[in-house]
N, C-alpha and C positions, 0 to 999 in steps of 0.2 A: 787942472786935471778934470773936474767934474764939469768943464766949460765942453772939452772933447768929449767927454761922453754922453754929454745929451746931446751933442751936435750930430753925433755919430749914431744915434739913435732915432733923431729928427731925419735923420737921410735916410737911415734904413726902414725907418716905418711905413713907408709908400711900396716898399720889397714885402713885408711881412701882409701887408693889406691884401695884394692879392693871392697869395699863401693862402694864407687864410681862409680867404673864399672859394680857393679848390678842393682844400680839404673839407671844407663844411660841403660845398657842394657833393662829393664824393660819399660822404658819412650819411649824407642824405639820400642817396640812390641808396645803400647798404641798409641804414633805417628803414627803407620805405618797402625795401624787397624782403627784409627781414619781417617787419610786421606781417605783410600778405600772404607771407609764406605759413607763418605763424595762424596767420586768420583759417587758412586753408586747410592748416591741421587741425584745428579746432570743429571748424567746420563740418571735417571729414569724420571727428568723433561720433560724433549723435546723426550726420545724415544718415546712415543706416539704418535708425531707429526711427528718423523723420515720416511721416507722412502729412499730407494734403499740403498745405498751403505751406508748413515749416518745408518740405521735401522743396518746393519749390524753391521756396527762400533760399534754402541749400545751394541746389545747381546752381543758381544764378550768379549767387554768391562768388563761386568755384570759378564759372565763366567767364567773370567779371574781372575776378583776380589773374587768371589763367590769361586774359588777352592784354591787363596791364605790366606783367612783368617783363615782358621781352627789351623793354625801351628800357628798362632799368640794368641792364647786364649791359649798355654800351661801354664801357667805361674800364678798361680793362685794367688800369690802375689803381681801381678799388677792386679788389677782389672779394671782402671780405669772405666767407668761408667758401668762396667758388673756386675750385682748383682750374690753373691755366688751360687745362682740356677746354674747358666750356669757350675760349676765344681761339683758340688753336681747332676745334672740330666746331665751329659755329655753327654752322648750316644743319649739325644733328644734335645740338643743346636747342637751339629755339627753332625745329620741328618737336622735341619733348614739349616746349609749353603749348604751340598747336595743338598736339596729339592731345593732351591734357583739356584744355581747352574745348575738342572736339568733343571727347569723350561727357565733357561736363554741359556743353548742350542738347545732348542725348539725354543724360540723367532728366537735365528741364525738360525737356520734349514729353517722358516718359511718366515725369513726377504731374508737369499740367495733366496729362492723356489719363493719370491716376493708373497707369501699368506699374505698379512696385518691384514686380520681377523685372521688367526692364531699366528698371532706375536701378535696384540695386546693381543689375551686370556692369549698367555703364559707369556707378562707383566703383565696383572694383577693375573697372580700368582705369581709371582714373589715380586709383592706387599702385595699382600697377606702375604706371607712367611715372609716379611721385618715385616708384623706389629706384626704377631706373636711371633717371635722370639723378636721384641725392647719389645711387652707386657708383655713378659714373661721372658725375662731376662737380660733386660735393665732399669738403674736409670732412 
C-alpha cells in the first residue's frame, strides 16, 4: 500500500511542479501591483505637503509606478482585488494608468520648474484618476 502511494505521488510531482509555478508566478504580479499600488498611496500622503527636491521625488516616484503597472494586469486569472471590468473594458482600465501616469509627469515637470500651484493641480488629478479607476475596477 505505501509502495502505491509514493509511486503515485512520484508521477504526480512533475503535474504539481508546474502548478506551482503558475501560481507563484500569479501571486507575484498581485504582490508586485499590490506594493506599487501601496507605494503610491503613501506617496500621495505627504506629496502635497512635499516641496523642492522631496516634491520631485514624489512625481517621479508616481510616474515611475504609474508606467510600470499596466504589464502587471496581463494575467487575467490573477485577479486579486481587480474586478473582471478591468479585462472585459481593457482599453479604458489601462488608459487610467496613462492618464495617471500623464498627470504624474506634469506634477514632475511642475515640482522641477518649482511651480507648487501647478504640481498640486496635477496631484489632484492624479487623485482623481486613482479614485476612478479603484471605483470602477476595484473590489
Amino acid at each position: 500500500m505505501r509502495l502505491r502511494i509514493l509511486a503515485a505521488l512520484l508521477l504526480a510531482s512533475p503535474m504539481f511542479a508546474g502548478f506551482g509555478t503558475s501560481v507563484s508566478a500569479q501571486s507575484d504580479a498581485v504582490s508586485e501591483r499590490v506594493n506599487l499600488m501601496r507605494s503610491n498611496g503613501m506617496t500621495m500622503r505627504g506629496a502635497m505637503r512635499a516641496t523642492g527636491d522631496d516634491a520631485v521625488a514624489a512625481a517621479r516616484t508616481l510616474a515611475g509606478n504609474f508606467g510600470t503597472l499596466p504589464k502587471l494586469f496581463d494575467d487575467p486569472s490573477a485577479p486579486g482585488d481587480t474586478l473582471p471590468a478591468a479585462w472585459e473594458n481593457r482599453d479604458a482600465f489601462l488608459a487610467l494608468f496613462a492618464e495617471a501616469e500623464q498627470h504624474s509627469l506634469e506634477a514632475l515637470e511642475a515640482a522641477q520648474a518649482g511651480d507648487m500651484d501647478a504640481y498640486g493641480v496635477a496631484l489632484q488629478k492624479v487623485g482623481q484618476t486613482c479614485s476612478s479607476c479603484h471605483g470602477t475596477f476595484r473590489r
